[in-house]
Backbone as a printed PyTorch tensor [residue, N CA C, xyz], in Angstrom:
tensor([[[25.8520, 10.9860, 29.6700],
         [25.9670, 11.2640, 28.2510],
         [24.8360, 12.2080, 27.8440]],

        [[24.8840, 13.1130, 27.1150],
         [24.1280, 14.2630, 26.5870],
         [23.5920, 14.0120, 25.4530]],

        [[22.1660, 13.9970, 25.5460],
         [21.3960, 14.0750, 23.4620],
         [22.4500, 14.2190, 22.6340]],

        [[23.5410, 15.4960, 23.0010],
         [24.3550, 15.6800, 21.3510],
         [25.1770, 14.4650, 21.2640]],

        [[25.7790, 13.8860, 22.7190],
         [26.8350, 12.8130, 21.8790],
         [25.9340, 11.5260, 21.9520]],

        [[24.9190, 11.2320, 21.9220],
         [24.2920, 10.3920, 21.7710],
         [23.5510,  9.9800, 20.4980]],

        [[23.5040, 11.3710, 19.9300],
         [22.8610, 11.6640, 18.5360],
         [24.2410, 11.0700, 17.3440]],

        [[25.5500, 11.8270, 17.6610],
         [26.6170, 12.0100, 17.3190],
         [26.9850, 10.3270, 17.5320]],

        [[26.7340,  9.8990, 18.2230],
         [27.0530,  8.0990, 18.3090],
         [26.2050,  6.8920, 17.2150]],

        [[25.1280,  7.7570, 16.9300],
         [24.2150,  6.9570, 15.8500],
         [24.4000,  7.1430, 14.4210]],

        [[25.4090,  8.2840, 13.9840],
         [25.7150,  8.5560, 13.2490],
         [26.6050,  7.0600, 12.1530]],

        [[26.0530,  6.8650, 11.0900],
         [26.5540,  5.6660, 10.0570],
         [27.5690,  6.7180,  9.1100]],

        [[28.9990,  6.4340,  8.6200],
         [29.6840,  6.9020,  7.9540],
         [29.8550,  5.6300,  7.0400]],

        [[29.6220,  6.3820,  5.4180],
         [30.0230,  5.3730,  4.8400],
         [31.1540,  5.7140,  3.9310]],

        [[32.1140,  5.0550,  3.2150],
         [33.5860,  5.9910,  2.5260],
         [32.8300,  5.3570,  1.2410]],

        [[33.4750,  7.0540,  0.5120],
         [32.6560,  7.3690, -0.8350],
         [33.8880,  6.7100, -1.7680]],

        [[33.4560,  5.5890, -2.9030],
         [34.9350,  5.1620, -3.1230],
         [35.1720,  5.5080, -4.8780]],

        [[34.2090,  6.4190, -5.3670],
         [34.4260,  7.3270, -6.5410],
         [35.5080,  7.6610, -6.6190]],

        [[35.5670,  8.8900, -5.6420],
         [36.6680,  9.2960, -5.5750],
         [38.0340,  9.2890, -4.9780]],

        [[38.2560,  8.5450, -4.6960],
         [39.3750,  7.6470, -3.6020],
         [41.0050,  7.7750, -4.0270]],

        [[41.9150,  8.9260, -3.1760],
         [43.3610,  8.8570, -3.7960],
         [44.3340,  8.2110, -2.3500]],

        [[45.2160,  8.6880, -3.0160],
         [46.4530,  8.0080, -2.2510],
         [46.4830,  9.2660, -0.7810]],

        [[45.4980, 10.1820, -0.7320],
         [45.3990, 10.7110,  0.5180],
         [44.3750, 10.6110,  1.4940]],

        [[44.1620, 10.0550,  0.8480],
         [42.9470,  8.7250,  2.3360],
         [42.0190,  8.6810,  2.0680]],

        [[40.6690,  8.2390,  2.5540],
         [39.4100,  7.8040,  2.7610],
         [38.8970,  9.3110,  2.9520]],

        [[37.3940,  9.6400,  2.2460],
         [36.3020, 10.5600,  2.2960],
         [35.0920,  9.4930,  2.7200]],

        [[35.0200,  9.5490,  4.6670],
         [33.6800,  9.2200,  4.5590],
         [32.5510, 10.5320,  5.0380]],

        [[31.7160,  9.8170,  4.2130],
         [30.1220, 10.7970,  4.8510],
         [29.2640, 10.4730,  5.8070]],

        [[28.3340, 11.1080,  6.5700],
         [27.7720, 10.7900,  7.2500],
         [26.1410, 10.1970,  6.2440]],

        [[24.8490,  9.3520,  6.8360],
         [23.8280,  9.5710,  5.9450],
         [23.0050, 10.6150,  6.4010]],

        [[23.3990, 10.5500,  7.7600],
         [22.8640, 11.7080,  8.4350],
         [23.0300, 13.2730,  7.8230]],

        [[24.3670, 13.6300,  6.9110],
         [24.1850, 14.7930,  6.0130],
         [23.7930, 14.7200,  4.8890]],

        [[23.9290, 12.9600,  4.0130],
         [23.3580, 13.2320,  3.3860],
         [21.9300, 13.7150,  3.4970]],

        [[20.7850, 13.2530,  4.5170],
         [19.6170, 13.3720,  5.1340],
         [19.4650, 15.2690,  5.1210]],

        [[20.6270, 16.0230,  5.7820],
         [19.9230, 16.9710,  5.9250],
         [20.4120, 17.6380,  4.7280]],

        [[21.2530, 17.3510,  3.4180],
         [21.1580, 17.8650,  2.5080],
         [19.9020, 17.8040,  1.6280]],

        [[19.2950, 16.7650,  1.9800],
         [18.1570, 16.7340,  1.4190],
         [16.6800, 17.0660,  1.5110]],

        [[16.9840, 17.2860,  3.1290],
         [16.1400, 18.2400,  4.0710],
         [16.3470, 19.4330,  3.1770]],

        [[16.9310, 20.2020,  3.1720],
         [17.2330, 21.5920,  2.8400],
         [17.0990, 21.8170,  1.2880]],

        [[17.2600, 21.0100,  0.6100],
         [16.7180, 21.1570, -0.7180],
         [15.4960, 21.4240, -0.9370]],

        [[14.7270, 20.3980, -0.3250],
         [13.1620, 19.9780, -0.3740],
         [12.8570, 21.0030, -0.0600]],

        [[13.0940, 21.8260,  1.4610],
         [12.3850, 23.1110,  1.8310],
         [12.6630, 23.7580,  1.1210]],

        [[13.5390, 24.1340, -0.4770],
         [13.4460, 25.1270, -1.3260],
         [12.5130, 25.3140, -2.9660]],

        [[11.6790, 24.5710, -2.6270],
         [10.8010, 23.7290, -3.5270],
         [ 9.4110, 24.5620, -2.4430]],

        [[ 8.9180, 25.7310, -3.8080],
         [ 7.7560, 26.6050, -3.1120],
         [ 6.8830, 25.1480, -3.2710]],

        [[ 5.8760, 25.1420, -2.0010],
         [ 4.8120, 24.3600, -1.2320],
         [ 5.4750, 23.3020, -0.5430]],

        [[ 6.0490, 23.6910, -0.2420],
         [ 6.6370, 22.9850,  1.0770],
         [ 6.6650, 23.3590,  2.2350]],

        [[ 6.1850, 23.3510,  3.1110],
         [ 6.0180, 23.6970,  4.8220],
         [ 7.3020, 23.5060,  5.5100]],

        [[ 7.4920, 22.5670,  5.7100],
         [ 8.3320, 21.7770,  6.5130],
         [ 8.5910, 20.3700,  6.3000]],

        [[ 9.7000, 19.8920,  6.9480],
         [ 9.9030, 17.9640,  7.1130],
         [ 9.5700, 17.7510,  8.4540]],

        [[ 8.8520, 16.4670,  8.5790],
         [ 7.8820, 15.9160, 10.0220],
         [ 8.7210, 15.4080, 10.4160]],

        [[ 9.3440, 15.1180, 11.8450],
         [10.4030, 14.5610, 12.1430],
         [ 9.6270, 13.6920, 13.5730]],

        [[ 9.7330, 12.3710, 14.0320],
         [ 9.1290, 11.6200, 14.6630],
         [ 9.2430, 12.6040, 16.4870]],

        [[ 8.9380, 11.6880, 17.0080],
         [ 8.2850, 12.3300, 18.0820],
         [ 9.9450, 12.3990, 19.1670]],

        [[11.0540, 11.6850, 18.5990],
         [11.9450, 11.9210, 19.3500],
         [12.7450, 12.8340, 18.8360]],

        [[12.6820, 13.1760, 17.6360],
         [13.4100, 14.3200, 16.9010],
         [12.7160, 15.8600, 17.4860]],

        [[11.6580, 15.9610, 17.7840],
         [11.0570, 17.0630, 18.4690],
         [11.3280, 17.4070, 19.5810]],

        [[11.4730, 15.7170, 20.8380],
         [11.8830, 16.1830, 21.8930],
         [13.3530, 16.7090, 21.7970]],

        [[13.9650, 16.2230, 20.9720],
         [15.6410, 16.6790, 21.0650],
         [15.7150, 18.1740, 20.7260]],

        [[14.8260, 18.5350, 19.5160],
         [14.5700, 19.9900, 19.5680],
         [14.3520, 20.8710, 20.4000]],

        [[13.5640, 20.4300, 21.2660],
         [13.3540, 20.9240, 22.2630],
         [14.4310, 21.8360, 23.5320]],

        [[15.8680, 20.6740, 23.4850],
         [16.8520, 20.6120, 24.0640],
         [18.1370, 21.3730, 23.2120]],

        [[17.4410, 22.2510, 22.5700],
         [18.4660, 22.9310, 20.9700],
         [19.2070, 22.2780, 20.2540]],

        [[18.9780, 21.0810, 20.2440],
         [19.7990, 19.9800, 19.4420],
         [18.7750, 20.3200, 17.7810]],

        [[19.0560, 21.1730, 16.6580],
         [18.8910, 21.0860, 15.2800],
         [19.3380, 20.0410, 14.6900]],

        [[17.7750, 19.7320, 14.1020],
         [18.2680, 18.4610, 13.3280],
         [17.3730, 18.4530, 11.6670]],

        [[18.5430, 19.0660, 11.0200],
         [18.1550, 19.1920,  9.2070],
         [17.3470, 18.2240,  9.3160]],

        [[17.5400, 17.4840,  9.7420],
         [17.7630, 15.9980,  8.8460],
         [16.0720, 15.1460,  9.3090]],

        [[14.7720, 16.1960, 10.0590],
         [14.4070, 15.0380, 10.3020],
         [13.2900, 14.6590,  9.7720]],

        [[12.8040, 13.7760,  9.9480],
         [11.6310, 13.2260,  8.9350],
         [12.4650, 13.0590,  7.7790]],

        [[13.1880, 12.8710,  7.6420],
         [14.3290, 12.0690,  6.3750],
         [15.2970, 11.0810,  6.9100]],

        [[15.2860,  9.7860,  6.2530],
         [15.8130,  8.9580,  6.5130],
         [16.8720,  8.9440,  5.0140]],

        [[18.2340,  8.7130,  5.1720],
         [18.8520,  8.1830,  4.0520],
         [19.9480,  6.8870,  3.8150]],

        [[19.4990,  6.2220,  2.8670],
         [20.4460,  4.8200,  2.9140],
         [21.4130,  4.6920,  1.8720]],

        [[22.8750,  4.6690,  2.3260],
         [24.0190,  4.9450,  1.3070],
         [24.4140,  3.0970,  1.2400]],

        [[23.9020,  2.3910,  0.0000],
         [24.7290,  1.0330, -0.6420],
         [25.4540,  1.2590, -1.9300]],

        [[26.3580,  1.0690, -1.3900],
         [27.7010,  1.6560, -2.4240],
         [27.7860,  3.0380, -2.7690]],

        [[27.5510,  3.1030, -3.7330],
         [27.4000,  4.6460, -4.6030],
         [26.4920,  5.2240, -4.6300]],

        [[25.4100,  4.3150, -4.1430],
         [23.6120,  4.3950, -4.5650],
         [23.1200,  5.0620, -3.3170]],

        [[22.3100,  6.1400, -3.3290],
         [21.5960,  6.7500, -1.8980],
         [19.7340,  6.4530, -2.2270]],

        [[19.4580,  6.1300, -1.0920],
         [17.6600,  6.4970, -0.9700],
         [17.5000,  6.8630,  0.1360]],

        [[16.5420,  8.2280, -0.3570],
         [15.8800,  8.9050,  0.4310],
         [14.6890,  8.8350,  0.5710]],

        [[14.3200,  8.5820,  1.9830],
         [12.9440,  8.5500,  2.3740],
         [12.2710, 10.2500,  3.1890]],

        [[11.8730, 10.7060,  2.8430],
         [11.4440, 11.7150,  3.5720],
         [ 9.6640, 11.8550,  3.6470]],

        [[ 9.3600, 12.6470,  4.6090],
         [ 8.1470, 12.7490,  5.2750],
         [ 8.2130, 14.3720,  5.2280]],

        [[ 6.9360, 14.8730,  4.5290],
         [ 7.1900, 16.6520,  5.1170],
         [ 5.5310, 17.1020,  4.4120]],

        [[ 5.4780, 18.2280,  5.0620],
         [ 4.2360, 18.8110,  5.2370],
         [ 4.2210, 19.8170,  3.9080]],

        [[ 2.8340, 19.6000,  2.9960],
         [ 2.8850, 20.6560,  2.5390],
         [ 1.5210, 21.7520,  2.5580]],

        [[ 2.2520, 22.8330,  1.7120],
         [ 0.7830, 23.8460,  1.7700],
         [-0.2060, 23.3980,  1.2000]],

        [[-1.2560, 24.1800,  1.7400],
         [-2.6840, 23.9420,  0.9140],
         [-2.9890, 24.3180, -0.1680]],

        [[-3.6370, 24.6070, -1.4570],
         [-3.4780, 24.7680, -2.4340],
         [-2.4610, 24.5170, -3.6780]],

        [[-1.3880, 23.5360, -3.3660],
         [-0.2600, 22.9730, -4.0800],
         [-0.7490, 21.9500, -4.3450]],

        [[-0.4180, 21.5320, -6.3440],
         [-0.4910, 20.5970, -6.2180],
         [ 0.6860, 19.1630, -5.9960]],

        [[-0.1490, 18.1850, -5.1710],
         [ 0.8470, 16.9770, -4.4230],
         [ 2.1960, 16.3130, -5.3760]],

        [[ 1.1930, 15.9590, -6.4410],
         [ 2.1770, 15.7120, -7.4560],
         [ 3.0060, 16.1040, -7.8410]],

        [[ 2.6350, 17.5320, -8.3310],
         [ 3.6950, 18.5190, -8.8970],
         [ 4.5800, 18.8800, -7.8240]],

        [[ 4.3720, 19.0740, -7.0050],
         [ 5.0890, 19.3130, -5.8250],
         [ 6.0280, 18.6840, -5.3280]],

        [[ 5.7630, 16.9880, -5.4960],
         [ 6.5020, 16.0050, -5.2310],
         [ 7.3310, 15.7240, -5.7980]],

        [[ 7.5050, 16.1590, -7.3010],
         [ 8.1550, 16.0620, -8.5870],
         [ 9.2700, 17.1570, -8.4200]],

        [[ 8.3030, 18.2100, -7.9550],
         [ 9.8290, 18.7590, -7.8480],
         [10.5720, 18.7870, -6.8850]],

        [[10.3030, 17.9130, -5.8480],
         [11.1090, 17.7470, -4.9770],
         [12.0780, 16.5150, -4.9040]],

        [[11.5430, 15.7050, -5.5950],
         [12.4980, 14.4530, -6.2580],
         [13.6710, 15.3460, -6.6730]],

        [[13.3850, 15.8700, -8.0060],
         [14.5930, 16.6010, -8.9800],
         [15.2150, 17.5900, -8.2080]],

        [[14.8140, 18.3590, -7.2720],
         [15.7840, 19.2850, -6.4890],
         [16.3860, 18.2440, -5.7800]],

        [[16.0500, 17.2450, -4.5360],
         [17.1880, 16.6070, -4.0390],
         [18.0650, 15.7890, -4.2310]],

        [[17.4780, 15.4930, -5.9620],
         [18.5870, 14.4650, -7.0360],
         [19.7830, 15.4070, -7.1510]],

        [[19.2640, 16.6860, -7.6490],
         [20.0850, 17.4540, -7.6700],
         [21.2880, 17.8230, -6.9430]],

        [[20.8850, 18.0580, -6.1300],
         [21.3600, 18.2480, -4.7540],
         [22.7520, 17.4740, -4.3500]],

        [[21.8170, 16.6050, -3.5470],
         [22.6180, 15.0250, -3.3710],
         [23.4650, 14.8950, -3.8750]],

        [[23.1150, 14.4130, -5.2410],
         [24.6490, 14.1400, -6.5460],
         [25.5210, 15.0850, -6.8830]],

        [[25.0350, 16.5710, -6.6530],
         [26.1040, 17.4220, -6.5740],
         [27.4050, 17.5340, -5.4940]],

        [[26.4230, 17.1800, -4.7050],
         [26.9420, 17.5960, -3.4340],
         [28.7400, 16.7230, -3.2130]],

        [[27.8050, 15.4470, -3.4790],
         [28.1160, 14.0650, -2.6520],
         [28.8610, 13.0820, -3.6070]],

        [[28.1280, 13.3430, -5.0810],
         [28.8630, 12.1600, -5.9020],
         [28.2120, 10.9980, -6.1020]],

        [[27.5670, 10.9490, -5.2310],
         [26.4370,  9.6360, -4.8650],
         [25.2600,  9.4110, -5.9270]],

        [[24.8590,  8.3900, -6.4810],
         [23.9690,  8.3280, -7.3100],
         [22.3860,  8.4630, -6.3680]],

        [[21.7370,  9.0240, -6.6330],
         [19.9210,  8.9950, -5.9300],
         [19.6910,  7.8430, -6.5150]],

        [[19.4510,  6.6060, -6.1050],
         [18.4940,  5.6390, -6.6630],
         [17.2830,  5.4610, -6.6350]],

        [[16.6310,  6.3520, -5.0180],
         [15.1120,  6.5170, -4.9680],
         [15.2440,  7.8510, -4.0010]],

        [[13.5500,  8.1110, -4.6180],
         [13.6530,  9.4670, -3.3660],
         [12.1060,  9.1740, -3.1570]],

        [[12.0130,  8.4700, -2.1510],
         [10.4890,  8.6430, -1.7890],
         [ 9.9080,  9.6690, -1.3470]],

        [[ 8.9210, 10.4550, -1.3340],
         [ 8.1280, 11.6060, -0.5600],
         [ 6.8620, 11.2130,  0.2200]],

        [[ 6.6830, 11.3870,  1.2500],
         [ 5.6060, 10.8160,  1.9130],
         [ 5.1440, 12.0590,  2.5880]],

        [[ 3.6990, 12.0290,  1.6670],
         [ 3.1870, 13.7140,  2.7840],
         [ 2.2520, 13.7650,  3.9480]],

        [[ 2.9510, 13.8090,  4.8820],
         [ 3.0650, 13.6840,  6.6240],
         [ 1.9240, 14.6960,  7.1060]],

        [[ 1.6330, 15.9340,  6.3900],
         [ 0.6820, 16.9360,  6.8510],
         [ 0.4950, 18.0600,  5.7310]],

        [[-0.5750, 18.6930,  6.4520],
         [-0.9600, 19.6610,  5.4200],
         [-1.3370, 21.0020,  6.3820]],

        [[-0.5210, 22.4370,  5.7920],
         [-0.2690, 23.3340,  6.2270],
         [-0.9950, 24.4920,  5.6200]],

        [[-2.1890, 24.8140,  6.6960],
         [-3.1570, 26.0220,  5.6680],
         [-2.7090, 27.6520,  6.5600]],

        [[-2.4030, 28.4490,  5.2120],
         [-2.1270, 29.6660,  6.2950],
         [-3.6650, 30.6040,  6.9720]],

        [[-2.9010, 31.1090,  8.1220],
         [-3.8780, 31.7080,  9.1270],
         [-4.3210, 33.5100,  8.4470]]])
């Protein structure tokens, strides 16, 4: 078995039941929700990057891209929380920074997805000074 279908096997789908017709089930992965929220965050100036644990790097390694890492996301019912970890620049401030990265991936998310954000934690993992 290969990193991708191994990655692809851990994958949690949950069915979104907002919107639910007589032509079947919409489930999501949390894993997109995760890298939708990856990708928000990095559009929020002072942001570096998201820290992704030490097995998300080795998989990188192996060209397996993964939006999603150093973000964890938990879909109960309608309700999503996001936990993310990511590096920012030096001279930003944390707060402000963090703030707007809440509201971009509220944004985001609920656009996207339908899903209510119930939390968006930010946890800052590192700090990125340019050379």
């Amino acid at each position: 078995m290969s990193i991708k279908d191994n990655i692809a096997e851990q994958q949690v789908y949950k069915t979104l039941d907002k919107d639910k017709d007589e032509f079947g089930d919409v489930k999501i992965s949390e894993g997109v929700v995760a890298s939708i929220a990856g990708l928000a965050a990095l559009e929020v100036k002072g942001v570096e990057a998201t820290i992704g644990s030490v097995a998300n790097e080795i998989a990188g390694k192996f060209g397996v891209k993964n939006l999603d890492k150093g973000i964890r996301a938990t879909i109960e019912g309608n309700e999503v929380t996001v936990d993310m970890n990511i590096s920012i620049q030096y001279g930003f401030n944390i707060l402000t920074t963090c703030k707007l990265i809440q509201e971009r991936v509220k944004q985001s998310v609920e656009s996207m997805t339908g899903l209510d954000c119930k939390k968006i934690n930010v946890y800052i993992a590192g700090l990125s000074v340019e050379k």
